[in-house]
N, C-alpha and C positions, 0 to 999 in steps of 0.2 A: 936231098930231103931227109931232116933228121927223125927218129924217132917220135919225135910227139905231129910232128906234119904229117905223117902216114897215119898216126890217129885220127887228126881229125878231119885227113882225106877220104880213108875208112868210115864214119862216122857222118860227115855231110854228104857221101857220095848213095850209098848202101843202107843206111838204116832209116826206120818208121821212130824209132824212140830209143835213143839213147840216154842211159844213166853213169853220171861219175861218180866215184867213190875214192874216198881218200882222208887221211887224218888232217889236223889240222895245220894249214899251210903248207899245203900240197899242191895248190895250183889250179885245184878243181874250175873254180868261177875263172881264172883267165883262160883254161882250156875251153869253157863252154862258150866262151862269149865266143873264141878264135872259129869255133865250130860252125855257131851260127852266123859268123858274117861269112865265112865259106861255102854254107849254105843257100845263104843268101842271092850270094855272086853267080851259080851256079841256076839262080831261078827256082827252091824251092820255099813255101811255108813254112815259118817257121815258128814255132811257139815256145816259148822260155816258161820253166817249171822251177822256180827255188822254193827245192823242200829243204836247206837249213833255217831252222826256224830263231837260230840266235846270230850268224852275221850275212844281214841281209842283202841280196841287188835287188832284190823287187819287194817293194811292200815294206811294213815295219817290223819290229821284232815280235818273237811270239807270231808268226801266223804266217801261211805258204803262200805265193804268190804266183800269177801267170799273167806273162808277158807275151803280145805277139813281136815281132818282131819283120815290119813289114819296109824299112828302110835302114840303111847304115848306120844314120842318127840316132836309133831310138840303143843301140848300143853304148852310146853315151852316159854312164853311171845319171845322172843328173832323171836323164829319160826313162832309164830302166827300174828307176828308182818308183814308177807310178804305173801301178797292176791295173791291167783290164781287169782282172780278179782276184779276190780275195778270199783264201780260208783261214778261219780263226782255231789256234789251238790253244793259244791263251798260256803259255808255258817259254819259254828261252831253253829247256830242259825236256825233251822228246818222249825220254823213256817212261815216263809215268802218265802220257797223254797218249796212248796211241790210238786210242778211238777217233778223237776229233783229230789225229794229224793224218789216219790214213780214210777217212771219211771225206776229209778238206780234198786230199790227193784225188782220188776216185774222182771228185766231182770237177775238180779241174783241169783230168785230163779227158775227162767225158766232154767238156765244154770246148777245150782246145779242137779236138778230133770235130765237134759238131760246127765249129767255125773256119772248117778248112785246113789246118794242122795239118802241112803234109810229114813233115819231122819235128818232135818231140824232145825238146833238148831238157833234162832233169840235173839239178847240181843239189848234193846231199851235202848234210852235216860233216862234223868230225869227227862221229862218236863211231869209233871203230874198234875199240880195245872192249873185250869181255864180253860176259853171255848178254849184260843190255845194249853194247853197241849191235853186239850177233842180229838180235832181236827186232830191234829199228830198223836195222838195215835189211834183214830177211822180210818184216813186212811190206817193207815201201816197194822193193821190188814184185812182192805178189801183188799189190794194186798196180800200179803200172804197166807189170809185163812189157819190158823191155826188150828189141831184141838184142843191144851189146850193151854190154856192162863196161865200163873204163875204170881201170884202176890205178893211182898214182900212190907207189908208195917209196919209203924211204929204206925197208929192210925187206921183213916179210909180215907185216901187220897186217896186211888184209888177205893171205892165205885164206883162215881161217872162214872167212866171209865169205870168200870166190867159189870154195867148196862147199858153203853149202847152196851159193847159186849153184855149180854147176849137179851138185846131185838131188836137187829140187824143184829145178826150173828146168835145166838143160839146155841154159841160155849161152851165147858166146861170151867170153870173158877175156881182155885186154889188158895186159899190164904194162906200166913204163913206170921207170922210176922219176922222183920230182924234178921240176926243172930247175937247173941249177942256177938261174933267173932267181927265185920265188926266197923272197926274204920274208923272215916268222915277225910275227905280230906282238908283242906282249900281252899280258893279259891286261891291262889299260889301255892299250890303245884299241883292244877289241870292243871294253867297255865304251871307250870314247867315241867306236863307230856305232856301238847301238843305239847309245844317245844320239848320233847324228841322224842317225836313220829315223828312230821314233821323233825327236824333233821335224824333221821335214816333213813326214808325212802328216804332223796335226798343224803345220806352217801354215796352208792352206785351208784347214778346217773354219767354218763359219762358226763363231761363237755362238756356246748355250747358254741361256741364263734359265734357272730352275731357282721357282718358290716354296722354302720349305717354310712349313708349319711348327713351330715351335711351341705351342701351347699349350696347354695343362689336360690332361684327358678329360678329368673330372665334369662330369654330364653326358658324355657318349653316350651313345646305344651302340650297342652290340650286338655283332648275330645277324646284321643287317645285310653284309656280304659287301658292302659299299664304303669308300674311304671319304670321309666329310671332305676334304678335298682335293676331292676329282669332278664335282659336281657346282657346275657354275651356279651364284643366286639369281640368275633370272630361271633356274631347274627347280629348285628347295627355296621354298622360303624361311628365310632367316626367323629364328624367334631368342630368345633372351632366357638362357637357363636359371632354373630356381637355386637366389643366391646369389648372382654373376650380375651384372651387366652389359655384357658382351655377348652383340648379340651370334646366333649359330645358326649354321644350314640342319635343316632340320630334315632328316632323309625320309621318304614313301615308306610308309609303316609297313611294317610285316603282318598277316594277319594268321600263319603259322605259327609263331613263337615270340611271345612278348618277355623280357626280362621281368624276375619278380620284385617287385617293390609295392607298398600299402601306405597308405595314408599318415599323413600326420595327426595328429590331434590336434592341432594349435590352427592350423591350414588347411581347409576343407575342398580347395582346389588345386593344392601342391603335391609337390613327391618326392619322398628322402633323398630319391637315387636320381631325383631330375633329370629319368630317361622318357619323362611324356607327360603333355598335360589332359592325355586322356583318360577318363577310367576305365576299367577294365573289371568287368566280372569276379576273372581270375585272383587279381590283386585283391578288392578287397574280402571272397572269402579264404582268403588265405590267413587269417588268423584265427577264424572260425576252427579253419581244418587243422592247425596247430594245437586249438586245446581239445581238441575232439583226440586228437592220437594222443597227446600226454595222456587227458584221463581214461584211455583204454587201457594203457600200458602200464597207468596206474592199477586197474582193475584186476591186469592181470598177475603184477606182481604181487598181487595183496591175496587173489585167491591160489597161487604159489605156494604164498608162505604161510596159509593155513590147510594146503592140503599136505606142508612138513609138516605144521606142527601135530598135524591128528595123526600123521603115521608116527612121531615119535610116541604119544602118550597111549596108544596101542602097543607098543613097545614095554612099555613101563608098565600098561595094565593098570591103566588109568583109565 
């Protein structure tokens, strides 16, 4: 029994939830998968967690995924490829998402454990180098709370990492170096699997069709809180804006807050702003109260400018 067989004799025999760690094309996902079908064989629960959110086994890219894994088959890339659950973190890129990536986690292993999960299989990104791989990877494991940690490296890159699981958690921590099996990836052909992966997963999607409205604002109301349409014409009945003849759903009037607009002069039943063929109060004293504050402010400017000019010609002694 080689070195990586006592992992994950270690790991499917003894642990509640184990986590792998390792750069990229380390081995991680064929170690997990080895894990879980030894698991399996053995008679326990088992639930698959991929928190790499950019090269996936479960789910599409951008988003965590959990898998149970309740027969040999569903090990099958093909099968593992379709999550009993899904979190969305909307990113291929971790470190600047960590809210919804450790919110997704939480809630997926909360759901794992409430569906029977007797072992917890987790397989992480490759972002191991610097204070933002530190950082990813220091969170994931506080939401999880693992109790072995596995680490696959090729020097000593995840040192740094292991230490501060071990003086923050106090968790057990497992190293082996990569398996000398595990041939690297290019960065296109990583790309070529994201594509594959996000392809498959909308393979199966049932087509949307969505009607956009493309037409001219010009006659809205506003303020109404309601978007013309979202509202079917058997709801609003249709009427014919001033100027248009096309006709519009005409939404339940407000009786808070009318937009301001006043009459025409030429059209004694219309409205400049053809937001309404009702009258309003409001609207038409509104030109009333327009000349009423000019000529206040007339009034005042005028008695202004003759309480200068007496203080100048007091002045002069005039």
């Amino acid at each position: 029994m080689n070195e990586h067989e006592q992992l994950v004799d270690q790991a499917a025999r003894h642990a509640r939830s184990v986590l792998f760690l390792g750069g990229l094309d380390a081995g991680k996902s064929t170690l997990a998968r080895a894990t879980a079908a030894f698991a399996l064989r053995i008679g326990r629960r088992v639930a698959y967690i991929d928190a790499d959110v950019a090269q996936k086994t479960v789910g599409p890219p951008a988003t965590v995924g959990m898998k149970h894994i309740r027969e040999p088959d569903d090990l099958i890339p093909e099968r593992m490829s379709e999550a009993d659950a899904l979190g969305f973190v909307g990113s291929i890129s971790p470190q600047d998402h960590l809210v919804p990536l450790v919110g997704a986690l939480g809630r997926l292993r909360d759901r794992a454990r409430n569906e029977g999960a007797e072992l917890l299989i987790v397989d992480t990104g490759g972002e191991v180098s610097g204070i933002r791989g530190q950082l990813v990877k220091y969170y994931k494991v506080d939401v999880l709370e693992p109790d072995l940690v596995v680490g696959l490296q090729r020097g000593e890159e995840l040192e740094p990492i292991l230490g501060v699981v071990d003086r923050f958690f106090g968790i057990e921590s497992v190293t082996a170096p990569v398996h000398p099996d595990v041939e690297p990836s290019s960065v296109e052909d990583r790309m070529a699997m994201r594509e594959k992966a996000m392809g498959r997963y909308f393979e199966s999607a049932p087509l949307q069709r969505f009607r956009v409205w493309t037409g001219s604002w010009s006659g809205c109301r506003t303020g109404t809180g309601v978007s013309r349409g979202s509202a079917s014409s058997s709801t609003w009945p249709t009427t014919a804006v001033s100027g248009s003849s096309r006709p519009w759903r005409s939404p339940p009037k407000r009786l808070d807050w009318v937009p301001f607009a006043w009459r025409t002069p030429t059209a004694s039943s219309g409205w400049t702003s053809g937001t309404s063929s009702v009258p309003s109060e409001r609207r038409d004293g509104l030109p009333s109260l327009i000349k009423k504050r000019r000529k206040k402010m007339r009034k005042k400017k005028h008695k202004k400018l003759l309480k200068r000019t007496r203080h100048q010609r007091m002045k002069l002694g005039k």
